[in-house]
C-alpha positions in Angstrom: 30.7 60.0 56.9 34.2 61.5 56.7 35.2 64.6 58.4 35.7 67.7 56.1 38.2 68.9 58.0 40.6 66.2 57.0 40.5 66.0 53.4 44.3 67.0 53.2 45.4 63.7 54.1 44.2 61.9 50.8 48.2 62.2 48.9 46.6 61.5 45.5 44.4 65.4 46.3 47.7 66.7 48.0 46.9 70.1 49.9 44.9 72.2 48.7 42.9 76.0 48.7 45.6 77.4 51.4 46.6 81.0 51.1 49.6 82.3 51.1 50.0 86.2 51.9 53.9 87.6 51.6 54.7 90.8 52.5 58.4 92.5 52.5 58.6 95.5 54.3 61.0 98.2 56.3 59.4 99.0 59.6 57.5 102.1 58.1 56.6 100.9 54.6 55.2 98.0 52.4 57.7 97.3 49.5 56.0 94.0 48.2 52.7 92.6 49.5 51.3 89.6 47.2 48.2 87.4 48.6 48.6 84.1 46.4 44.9 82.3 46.7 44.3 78.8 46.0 47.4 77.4 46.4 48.0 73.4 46.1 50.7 71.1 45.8 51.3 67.6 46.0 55.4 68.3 46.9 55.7 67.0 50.2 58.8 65.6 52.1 60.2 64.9 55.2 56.9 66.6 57.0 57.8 69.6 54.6 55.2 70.9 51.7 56.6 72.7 48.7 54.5 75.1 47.6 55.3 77.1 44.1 53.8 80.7 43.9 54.8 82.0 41.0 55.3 80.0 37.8 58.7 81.5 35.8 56.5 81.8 32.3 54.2 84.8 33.5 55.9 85.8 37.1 57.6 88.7 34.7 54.0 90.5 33.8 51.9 90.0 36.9 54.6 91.2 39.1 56.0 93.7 37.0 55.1 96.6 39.6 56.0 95.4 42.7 59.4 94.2 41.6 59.8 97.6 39.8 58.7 99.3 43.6 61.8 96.9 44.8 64.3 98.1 42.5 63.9 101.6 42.4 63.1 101.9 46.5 66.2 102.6 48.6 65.5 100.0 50.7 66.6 99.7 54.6 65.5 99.0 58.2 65.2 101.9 60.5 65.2 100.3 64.0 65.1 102.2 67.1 65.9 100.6 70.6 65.7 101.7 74.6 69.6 102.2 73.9 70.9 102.8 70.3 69.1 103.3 67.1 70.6 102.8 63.1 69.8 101.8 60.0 70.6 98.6 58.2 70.9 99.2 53.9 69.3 96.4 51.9 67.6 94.6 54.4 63.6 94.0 55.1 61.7 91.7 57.0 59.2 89.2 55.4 56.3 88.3 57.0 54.4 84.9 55.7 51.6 83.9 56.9 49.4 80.6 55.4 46.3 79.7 55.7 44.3 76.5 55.4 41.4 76.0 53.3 39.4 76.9 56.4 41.0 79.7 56.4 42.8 78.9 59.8 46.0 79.9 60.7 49.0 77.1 59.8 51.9 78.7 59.5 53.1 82.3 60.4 57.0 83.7 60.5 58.9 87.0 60.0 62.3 86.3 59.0 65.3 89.0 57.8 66.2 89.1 53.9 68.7 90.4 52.0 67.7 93.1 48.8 70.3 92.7 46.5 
């Protein structure tokens, strides 16, 4: 008997059911926030997994909103500190955050983008 928790390492099955939750944001508001469930792939390099969340053919209905909420936003990061406070103009944070298909945390980082 095999142990469920280690069906990922099969390459022909790839990884698979992981969740993917992306969410760009100022530090008072939400400007995109997607949950992508079921996520697969088979892409993986180096120790790396490539996972693809939105395909180009229908990316331009489903996320029709949220992009619009990016474009017409004026978007920038208020940040506040013991000493100095300001405000940088087209910049957000985004979180990531993926899950196995137990639901576990695997991954988790918040990194700086760049609106343009």
């Amino acid at each position: 008997m095999t142990n469920p928790k280690y069906c990922d390492i099969d390459s022909t099955f790839g990884l698979h059911d992981y969740q993917i939750t992306v969410d760009i944001r100022s530090s008072t508001q939400s400007y995109f926030c997607e949950v992508f469930r079921k996520v697969f792939t088979k892409d993986i390099h180096s120790g790396y997994a490539h996972f693809v969340l939105v395909d180009s053919d229908d990316s331009s209905k489903k996320f029709q909103s949220s992009t619009m909420k990016l474009q017409t936003n004026k978007i920038e990061y208020d940040w506040k500190s013991m000493i100095t406070n300001g405000v940088v103009k087209n910049m957000a944070m985004m979180d990531l955050c993926v899950q196995d298909e137990f639901g576990e945390n695997f991954h988790y980082a918040t990194l700086p983008v760049l609106i343009l």
